[in-house]
PDB file of the backbone (N, CA, C, O) and the ligand in Angstrom, with CONECT records:
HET     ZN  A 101       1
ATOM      1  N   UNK A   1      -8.048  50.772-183.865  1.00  0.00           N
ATOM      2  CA  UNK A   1      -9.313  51.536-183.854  1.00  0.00           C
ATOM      3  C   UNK A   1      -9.039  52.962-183.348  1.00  0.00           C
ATOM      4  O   UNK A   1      -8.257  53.311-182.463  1.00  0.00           O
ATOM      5  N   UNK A   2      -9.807  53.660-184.060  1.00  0.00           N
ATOM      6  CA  UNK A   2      -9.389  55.402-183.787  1.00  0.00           C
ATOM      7  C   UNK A   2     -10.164  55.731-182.451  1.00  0.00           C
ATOM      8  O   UNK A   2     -11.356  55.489-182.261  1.00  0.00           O
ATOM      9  N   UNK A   3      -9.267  56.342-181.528  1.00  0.00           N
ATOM     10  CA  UNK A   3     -10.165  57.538-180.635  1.00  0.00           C
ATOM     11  C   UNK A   3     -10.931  58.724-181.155  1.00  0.00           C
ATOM     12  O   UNK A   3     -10.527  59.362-182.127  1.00  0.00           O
ATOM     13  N   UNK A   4     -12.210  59.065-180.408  1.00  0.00           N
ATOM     14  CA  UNK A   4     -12.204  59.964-180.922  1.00  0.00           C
ATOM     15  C   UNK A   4     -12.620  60.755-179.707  1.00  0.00           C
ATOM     16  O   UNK A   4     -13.633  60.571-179.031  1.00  0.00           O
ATOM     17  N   UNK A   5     -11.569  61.774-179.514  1.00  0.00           N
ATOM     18  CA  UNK A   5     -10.951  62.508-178.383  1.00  0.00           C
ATOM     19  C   UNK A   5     -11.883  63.476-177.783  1.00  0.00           C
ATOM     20  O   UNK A   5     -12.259  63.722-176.637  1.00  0.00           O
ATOM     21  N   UNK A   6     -12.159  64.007-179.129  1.00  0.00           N
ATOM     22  CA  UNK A   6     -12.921  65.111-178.947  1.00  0.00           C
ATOM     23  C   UNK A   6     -14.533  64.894-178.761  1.00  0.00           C
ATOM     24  O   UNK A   6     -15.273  65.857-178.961  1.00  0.00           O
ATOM     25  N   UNK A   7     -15.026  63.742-178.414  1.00  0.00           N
ATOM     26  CA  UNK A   7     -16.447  63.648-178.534  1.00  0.00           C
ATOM     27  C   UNK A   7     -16.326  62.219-177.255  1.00  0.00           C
ATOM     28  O   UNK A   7     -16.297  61.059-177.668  1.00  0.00           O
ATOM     29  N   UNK A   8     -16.265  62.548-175.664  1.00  0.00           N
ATOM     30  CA  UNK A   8     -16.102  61.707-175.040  1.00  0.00           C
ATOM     31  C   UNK A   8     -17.211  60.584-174.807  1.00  0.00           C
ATOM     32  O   UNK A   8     -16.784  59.614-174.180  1.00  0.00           O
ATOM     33  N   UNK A   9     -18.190  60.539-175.085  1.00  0.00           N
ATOM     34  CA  UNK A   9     -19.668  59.927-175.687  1.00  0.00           C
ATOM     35  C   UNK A   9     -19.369  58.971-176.531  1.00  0.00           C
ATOM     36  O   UNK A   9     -19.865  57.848-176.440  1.00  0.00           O
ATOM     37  N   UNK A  10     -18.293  59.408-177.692  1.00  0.00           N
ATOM     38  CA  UNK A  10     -18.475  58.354-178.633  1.00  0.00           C
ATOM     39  C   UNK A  10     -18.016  56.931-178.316  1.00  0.00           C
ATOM     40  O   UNK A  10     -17.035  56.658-177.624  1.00  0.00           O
ATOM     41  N   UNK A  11     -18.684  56.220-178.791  1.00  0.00           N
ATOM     42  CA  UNK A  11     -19.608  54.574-178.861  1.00  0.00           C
ATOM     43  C   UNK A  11     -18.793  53.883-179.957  1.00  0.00           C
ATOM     44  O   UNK A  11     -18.206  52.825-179.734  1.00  0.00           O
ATOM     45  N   UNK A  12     -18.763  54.603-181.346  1.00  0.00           N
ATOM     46  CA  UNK A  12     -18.973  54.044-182.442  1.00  0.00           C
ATOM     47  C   UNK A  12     -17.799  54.762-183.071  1.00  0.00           C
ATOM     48  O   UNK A  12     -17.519  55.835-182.537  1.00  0.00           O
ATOM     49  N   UNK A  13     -17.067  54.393-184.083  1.00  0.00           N
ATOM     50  CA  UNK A  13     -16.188  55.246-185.044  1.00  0.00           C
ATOM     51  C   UNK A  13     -16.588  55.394-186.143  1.00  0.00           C
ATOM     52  O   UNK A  13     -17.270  54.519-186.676  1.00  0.00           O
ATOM     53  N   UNK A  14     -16.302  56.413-186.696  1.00  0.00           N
ATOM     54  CA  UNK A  14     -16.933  56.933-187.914  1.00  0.00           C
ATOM     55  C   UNK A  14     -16.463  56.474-188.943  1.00  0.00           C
ATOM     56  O   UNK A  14     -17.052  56.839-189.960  1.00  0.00           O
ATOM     57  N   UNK A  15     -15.304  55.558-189.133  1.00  0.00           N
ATOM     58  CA  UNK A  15     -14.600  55.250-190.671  1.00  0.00           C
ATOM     59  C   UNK A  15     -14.760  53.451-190.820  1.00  0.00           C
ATOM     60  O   UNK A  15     -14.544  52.587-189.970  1.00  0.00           O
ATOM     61  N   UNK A  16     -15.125  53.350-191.947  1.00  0.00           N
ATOM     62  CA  UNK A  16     -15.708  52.415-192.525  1.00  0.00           C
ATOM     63  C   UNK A  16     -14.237  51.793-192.462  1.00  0.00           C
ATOM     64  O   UNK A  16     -13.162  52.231-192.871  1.00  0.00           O
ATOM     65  N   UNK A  17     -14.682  50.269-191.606  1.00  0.00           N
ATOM     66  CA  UNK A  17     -13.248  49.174-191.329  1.00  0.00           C
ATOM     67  C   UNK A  17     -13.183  48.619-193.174  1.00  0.00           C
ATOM     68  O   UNK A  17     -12.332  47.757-193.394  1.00  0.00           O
ATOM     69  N   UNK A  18     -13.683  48.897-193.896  1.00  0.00           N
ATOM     70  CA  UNK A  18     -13.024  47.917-194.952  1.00  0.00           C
ATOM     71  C   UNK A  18     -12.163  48.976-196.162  1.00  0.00           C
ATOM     72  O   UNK A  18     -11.006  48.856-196.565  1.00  0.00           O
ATOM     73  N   UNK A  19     -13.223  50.035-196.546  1.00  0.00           N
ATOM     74  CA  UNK A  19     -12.576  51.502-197.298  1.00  0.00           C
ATOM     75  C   UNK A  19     -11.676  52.827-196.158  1.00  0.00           C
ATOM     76  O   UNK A  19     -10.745  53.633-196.168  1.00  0.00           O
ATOM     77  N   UNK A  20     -12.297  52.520-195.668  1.00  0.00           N
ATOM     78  CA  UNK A  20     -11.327  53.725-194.393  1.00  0.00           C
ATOM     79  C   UNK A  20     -11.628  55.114-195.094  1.00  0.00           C
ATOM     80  O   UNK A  20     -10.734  55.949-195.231  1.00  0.00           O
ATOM     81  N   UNK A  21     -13.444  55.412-195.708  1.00  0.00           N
ATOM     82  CA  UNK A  21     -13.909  56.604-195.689  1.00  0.00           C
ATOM     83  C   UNK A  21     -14.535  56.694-194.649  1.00  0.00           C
ATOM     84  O   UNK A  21     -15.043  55.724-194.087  1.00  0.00           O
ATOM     85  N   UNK A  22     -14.607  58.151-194.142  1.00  0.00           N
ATOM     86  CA  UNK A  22     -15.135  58.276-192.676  1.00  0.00           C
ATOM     87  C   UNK A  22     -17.304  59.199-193.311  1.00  0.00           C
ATOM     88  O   UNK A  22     -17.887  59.650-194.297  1.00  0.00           O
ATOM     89  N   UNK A  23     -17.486  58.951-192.062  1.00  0.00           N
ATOM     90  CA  UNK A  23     -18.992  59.415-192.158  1.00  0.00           C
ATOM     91  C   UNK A  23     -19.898  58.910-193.313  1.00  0.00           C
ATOM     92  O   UNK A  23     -20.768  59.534-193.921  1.00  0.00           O
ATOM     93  N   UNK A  24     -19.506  57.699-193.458  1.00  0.00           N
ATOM     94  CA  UNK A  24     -20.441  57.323-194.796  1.00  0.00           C
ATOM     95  C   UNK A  24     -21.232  56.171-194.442  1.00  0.00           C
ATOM     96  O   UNK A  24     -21.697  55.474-195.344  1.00  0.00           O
ATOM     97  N   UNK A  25     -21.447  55.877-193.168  1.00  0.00           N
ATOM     98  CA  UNK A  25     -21.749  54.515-192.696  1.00  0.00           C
ATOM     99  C   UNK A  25     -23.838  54.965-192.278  1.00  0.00           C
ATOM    100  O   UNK A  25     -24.365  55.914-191.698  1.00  0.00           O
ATOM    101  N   UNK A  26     -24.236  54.076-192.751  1.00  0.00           N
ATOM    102  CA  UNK A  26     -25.566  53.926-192.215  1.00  0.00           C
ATOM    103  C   UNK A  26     -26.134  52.620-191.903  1.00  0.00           C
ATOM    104  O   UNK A  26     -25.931  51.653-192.637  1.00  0.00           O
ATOM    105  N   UNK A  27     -26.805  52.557-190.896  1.00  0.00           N
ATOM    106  CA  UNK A  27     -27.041  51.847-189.903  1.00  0.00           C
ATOM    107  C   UNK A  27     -28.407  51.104-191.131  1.00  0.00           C
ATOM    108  O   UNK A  27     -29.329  51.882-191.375  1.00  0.00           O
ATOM    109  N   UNK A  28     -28.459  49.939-191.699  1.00  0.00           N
ATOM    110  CA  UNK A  28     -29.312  49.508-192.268  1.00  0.00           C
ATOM    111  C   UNK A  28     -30.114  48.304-192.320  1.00  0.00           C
ATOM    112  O   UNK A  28     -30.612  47.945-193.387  1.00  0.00           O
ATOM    113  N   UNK A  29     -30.321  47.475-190.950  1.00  0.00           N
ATOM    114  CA  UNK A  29     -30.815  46.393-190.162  1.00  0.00           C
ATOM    115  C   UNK A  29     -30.859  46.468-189.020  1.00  0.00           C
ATOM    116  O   UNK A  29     -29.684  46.718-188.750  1.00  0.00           O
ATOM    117  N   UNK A  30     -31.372  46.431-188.129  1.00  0.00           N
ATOM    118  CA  UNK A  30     -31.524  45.669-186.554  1.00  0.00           C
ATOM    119  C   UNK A  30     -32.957  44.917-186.804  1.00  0.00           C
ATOM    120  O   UNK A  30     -33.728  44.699-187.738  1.00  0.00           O
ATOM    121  N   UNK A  31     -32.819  44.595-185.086  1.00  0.00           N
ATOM    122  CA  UNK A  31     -33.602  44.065-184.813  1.00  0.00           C
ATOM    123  C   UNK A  31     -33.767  44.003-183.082  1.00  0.00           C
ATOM    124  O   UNK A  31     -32.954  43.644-182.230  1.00  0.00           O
ATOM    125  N   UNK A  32     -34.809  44.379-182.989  1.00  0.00           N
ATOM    126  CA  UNK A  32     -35.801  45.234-181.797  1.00  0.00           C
ATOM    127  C   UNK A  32     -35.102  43.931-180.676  1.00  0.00           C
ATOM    128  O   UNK A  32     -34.545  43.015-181.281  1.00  0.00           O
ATOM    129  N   UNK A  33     -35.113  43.853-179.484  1.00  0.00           N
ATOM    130  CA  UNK A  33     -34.691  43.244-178.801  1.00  0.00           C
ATOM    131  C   UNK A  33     -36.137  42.979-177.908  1.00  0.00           C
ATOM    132  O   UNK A  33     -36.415  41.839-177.535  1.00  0.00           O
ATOM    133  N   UNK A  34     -36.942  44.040-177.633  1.00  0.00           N
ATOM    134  CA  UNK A  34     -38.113  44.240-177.452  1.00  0.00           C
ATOM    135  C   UNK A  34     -38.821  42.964-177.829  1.00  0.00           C
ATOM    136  O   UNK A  34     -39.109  42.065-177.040  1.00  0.00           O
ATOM    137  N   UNK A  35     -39.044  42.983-178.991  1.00  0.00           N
ATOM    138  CA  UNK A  35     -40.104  41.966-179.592  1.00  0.00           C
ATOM    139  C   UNK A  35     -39.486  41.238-180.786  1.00  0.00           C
ATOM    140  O   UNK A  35     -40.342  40.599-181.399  1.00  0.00           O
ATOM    141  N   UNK A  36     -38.237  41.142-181.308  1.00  0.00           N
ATOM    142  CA  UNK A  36     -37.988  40.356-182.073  1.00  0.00           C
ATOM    143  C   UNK A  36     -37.870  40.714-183.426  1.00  0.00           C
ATOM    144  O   UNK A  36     -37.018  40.189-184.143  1.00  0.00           O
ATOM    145  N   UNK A  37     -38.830  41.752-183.922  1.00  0.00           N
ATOM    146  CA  UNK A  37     -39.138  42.336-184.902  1.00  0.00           C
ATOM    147  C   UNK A  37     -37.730  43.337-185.713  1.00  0.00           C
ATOM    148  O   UNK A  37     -36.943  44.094-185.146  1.00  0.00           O
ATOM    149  N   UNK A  38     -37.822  42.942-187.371  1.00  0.00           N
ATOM    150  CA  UNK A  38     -36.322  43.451-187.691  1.00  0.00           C
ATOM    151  C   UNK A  38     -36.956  44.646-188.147  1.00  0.00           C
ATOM    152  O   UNK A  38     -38.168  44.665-188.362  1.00  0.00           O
ATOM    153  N   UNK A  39     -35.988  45.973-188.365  1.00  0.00           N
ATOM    154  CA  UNK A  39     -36.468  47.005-188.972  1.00  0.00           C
ATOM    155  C   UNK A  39     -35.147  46.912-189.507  1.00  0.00           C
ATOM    156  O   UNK A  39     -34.173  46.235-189.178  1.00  0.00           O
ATOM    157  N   UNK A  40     -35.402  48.000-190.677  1.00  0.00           N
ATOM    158  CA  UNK A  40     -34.670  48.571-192.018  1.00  0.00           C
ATOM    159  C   UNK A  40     -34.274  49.996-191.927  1.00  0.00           C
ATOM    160  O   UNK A  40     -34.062  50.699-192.915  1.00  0.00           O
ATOM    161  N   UNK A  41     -34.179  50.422-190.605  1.00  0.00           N
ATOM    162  CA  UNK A  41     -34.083  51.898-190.835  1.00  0.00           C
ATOM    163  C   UNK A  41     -33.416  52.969-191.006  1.00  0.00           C
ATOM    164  O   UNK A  41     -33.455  53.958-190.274  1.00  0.00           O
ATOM    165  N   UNK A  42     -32.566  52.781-192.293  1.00  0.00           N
ATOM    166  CA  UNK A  42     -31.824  53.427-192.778  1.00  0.00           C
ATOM    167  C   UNK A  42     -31.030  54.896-192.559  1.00  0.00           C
ATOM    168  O   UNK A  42     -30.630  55.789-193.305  1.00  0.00           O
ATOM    169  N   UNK A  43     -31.031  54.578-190.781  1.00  0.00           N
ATOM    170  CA  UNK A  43     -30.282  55.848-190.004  1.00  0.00           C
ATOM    171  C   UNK A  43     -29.203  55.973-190.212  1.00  0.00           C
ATOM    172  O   UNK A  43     -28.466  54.987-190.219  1.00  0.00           O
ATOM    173  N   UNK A  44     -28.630  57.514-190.511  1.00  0.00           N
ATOM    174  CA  UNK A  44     -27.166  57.503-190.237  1.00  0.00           C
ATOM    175  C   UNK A  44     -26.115  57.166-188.942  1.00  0.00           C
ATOM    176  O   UNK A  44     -26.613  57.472-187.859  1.00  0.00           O
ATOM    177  N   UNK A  45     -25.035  56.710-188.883  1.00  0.00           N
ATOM    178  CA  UNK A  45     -24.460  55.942-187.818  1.00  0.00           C
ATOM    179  C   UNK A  45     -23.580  57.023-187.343  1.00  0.00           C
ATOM    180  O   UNK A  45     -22.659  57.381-188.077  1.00  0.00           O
ATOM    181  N   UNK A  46     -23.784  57.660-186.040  1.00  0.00           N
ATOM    182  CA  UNK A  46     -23.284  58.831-185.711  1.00  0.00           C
ATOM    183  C   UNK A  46     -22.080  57.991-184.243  1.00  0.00           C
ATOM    184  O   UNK A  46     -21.967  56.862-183.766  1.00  0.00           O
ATOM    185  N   UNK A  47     -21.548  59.071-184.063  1.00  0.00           N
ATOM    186  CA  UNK A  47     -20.331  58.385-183.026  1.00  0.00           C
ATOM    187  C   UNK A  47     -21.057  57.901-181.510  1.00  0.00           C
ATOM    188  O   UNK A  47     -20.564  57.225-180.607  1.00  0.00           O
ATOM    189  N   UNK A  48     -22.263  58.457-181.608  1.00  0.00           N
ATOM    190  CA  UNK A  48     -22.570  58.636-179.614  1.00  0.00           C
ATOM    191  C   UNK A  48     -24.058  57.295-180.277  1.00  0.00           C
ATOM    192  O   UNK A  48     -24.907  56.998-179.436  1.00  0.00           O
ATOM    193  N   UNK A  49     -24.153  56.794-181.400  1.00  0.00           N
ATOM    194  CA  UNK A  49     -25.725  55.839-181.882  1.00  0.00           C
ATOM    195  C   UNK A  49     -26.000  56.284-183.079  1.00  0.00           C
ATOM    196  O   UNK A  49     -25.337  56.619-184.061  1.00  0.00           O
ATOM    197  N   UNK A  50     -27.235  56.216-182.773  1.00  0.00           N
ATOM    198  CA  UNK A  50     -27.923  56.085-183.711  1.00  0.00           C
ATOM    199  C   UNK A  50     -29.345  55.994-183.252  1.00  0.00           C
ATOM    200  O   UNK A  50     -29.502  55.295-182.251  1.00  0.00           O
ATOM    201  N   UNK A  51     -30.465  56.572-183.788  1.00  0.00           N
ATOM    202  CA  UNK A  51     -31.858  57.317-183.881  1.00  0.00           C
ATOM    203  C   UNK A  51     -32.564  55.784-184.415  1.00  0.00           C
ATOM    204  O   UNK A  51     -32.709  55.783-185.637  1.00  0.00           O
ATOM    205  N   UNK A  52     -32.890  54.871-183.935  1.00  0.00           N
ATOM    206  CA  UNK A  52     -33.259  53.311-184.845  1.00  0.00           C
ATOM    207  C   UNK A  52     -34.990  53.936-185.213  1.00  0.00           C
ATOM    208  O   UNK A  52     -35.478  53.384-186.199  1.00  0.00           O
ATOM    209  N   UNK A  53     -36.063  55.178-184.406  1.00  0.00           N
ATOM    210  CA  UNK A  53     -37.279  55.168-184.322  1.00  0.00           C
ATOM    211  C   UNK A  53     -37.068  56.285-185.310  1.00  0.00           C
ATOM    212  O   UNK A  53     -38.003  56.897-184.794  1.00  0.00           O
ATOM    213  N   UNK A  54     -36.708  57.038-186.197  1.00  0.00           N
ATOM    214  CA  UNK A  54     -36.895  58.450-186.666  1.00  0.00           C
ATOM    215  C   UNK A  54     -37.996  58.694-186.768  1.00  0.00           C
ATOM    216  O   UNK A  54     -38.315  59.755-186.232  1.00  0.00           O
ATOM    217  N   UNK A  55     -39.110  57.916-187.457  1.00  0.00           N
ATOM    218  CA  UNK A  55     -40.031  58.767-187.347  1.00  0.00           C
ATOM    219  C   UNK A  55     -41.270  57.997-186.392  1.00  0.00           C
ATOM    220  O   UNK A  55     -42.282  57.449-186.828  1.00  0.00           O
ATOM    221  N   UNK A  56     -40.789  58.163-184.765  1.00  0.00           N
ATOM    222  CA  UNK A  56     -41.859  57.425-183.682  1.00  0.00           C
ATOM    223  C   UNK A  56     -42.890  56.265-183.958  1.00  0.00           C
ATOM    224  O   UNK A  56     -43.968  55.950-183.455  1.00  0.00           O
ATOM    225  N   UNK A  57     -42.243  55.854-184.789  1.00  0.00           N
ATOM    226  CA  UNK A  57     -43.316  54.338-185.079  1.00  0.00           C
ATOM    227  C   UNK A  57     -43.443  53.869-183.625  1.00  0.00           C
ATOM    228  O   UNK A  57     -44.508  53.817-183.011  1.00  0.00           O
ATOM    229  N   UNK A  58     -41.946  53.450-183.023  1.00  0.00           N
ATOM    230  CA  UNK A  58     -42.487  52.712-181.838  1.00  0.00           C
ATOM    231  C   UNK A  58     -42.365  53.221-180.414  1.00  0.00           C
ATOM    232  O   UNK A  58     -42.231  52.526-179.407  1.00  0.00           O
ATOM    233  N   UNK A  59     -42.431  54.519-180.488  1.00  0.00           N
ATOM    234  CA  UNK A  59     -42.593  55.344-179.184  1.00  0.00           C
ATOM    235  C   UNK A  59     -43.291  54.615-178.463  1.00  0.00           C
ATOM    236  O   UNK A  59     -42.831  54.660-177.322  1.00  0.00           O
ATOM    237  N   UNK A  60     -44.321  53.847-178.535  1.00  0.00           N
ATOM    238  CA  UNK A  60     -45.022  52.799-177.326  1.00  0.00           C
ATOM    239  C   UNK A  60     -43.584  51.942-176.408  1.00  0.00           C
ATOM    240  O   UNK A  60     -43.395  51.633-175.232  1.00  0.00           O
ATOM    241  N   UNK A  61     -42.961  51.833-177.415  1.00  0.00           N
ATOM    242  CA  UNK A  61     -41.930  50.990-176.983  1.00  0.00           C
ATOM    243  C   UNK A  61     -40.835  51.436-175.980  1.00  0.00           C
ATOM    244  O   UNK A  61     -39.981  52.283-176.239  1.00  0.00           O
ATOM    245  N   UNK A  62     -40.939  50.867-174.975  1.00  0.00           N
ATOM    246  CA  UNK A  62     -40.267  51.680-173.971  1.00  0.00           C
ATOM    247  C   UNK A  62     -38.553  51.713-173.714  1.00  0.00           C
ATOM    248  O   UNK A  62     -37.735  52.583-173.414  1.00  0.00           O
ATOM    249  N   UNK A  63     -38.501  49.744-174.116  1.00  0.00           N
ATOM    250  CA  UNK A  63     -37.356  49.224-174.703  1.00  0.00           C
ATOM    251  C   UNK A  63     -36.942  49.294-176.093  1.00  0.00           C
ATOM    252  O   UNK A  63     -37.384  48.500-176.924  1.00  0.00           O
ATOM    253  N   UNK A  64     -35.925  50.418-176.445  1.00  0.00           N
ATOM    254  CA  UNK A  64     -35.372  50.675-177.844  1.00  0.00           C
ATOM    255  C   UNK A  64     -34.073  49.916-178.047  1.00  0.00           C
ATOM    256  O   UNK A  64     -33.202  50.184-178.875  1.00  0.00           O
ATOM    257  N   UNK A  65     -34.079  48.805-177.052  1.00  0.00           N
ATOM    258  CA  UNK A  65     -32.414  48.588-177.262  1.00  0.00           C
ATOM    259  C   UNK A  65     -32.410  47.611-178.490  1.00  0.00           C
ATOM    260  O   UNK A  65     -33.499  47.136-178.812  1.00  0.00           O
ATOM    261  N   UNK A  66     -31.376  47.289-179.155  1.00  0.00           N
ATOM    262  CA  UNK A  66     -31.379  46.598-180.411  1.00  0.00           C
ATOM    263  C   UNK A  66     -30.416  45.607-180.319  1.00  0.00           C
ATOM    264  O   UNK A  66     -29.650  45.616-179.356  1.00  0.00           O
ATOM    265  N   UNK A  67     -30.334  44.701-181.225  1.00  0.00           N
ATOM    266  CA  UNK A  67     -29.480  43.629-181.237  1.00  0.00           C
ATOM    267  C   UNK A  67     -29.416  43.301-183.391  1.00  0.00           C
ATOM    268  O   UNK A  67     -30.144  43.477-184.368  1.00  0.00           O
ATOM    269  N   UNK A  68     -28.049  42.759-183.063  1.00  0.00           N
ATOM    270  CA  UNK A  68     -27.984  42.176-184.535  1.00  0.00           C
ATOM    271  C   UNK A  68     -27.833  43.170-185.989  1.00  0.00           C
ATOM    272  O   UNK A  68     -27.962  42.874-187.177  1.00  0.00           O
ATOM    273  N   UNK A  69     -27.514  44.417-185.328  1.00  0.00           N
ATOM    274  CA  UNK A  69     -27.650  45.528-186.082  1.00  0.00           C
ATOM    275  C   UNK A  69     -25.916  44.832-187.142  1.00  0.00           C
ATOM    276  O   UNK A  69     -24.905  44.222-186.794  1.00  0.00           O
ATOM    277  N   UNK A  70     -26.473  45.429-188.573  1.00  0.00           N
ATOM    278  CA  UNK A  70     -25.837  46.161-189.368  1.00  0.00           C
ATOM    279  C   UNK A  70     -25.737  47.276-190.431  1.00  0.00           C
ATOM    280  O   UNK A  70     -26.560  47.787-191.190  1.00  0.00           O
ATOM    281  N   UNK A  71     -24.508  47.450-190.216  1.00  0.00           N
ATOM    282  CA  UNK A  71     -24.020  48.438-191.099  1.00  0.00           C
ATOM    283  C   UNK A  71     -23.820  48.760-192.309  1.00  0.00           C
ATOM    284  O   UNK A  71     -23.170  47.920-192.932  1.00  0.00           O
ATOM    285  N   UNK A  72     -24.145  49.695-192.900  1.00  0.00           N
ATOM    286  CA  UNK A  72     -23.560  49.501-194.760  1.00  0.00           C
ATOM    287  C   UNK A  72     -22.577  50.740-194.854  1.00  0.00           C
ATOM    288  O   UNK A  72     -22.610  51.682-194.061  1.00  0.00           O
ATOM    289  N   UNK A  73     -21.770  50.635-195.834  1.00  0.00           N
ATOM    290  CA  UNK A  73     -20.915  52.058-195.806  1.00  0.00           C
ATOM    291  C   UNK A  73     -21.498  52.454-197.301  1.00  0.00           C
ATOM    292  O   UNK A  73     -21.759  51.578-198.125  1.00  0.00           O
ATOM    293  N   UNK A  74     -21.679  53.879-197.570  1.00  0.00           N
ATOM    294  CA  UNK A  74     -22.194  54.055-198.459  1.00  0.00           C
ATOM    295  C   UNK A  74     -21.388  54.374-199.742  1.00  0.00           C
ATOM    296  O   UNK A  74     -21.768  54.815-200.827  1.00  0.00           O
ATOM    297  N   UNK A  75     -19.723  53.893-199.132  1.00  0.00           N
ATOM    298  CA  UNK A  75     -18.740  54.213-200.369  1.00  0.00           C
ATOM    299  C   UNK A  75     -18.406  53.055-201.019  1.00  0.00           C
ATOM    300  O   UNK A  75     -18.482  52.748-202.208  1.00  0.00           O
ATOM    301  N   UNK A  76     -17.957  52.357-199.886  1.00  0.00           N
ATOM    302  CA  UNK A  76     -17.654  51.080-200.639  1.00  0.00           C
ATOM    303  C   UNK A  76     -18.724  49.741-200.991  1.00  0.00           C
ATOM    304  O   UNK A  76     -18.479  48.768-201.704  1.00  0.00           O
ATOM    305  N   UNK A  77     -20.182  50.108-200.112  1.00  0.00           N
ATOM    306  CA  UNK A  77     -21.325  49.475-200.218  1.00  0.00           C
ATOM    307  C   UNK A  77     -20.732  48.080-199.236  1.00  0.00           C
ATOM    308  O   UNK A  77     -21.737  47.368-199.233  1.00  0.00           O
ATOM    309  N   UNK A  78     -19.900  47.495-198.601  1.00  0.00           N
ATOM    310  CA  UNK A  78     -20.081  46.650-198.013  1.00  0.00           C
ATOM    311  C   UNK A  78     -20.936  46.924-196.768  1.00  0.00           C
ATOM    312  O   UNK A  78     -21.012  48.026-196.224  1.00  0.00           O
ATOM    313  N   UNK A  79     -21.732  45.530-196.273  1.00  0.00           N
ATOM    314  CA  UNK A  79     -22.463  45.495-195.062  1.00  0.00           C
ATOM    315  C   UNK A  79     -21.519  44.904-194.346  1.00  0.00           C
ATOM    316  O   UNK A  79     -20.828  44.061-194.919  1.00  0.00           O
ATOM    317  N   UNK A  80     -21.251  45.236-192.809  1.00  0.00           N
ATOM    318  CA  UNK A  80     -20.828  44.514-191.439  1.00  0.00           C
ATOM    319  C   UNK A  80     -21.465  44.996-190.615  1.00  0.00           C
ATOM    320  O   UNK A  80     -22.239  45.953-190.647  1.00  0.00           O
ATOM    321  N   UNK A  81     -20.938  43.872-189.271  1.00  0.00           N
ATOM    322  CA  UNK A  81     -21.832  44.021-188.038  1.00  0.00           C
ATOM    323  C   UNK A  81     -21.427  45.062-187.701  1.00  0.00           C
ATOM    324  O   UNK A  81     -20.204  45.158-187.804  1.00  0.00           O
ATOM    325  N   UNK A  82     -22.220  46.403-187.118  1.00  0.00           N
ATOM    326  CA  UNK A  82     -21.758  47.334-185.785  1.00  0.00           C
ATOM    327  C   UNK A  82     -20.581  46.827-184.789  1.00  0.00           C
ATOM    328  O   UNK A  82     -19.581  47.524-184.619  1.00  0.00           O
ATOM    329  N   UNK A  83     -20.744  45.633-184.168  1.00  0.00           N
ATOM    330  CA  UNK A  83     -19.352  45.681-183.572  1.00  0.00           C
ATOM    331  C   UNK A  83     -18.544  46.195-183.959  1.00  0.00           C
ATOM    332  O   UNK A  83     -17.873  47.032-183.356  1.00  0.00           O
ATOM    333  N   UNK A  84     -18.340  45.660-185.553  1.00  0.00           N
ATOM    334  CA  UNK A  84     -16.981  45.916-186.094  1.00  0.00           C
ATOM    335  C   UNK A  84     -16.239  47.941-185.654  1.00  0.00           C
ATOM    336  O   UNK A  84     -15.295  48.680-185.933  1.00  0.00           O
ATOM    337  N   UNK A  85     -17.229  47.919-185.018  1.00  0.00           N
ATOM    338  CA  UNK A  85     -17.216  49.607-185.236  1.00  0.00           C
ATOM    339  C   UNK A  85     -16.764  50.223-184.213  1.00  0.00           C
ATOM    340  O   UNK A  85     -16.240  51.335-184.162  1.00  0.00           O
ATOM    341  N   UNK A  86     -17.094  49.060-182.926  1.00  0.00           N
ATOM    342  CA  UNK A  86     -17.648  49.713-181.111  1.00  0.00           C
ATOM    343  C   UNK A  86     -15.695  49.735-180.657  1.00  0.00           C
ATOM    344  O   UNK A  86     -14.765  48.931-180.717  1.00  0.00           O
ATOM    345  N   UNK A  87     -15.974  51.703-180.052  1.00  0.00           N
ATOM    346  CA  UNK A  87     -14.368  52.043-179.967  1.00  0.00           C
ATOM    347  C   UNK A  87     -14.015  51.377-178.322  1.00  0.00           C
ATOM    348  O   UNK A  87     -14.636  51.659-177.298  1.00  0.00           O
ATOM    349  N   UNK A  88     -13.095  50.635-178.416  1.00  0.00           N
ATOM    350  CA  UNK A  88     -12.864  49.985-176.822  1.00  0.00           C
ATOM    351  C   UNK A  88     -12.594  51.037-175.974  1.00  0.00           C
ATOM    352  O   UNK A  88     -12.390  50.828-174.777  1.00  0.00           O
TER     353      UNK A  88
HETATM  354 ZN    ZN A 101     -16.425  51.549-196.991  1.00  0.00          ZN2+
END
């Protein structure tokens, strides 16, 4: 799994584990940990997260943490879990 040196924040790596294109990954399932509830929200998957509310649907929600999230890469179209992603 790649460092990425220059962005000490980063969480996540940017290159898709199955094609090994980088920045093409979007975040396209979770599910709210909050309440159970899955969303679809087709955020891009940046190194430091990912934005799951873009447009404040659930700003009430105080807890944004997520569970069960996956990923799609938009080159090679496979879906995997986010783990597959998280830089040790
Ligand atoms: Zn890919």
């Amino acid at each position: 799994m790649p460092q990425t040196k220059q962005n000490p924040d980063a969480q996540w790596a940017d290159e898709c584990p199955r094609c090994h294109n980088r920045g093409c990954l979007t975040v396209c399932e979770v599910t709210l940990a909050a309440n159970g509830r899955k969303l679809y929200p087709e955020t891009p998957l940046l190194p430091d997260g990912f934005d799951v509310d873009p447009e404040g649907e659930f700003s009430s929600l105080r807890d944004h943490s997520t569970e069960d999230e996956l990923v799609r890469c938009d080159k090679c179209k496979e879906t995997f879990p986010l783990d597959e992603l998280a830089i040790q």
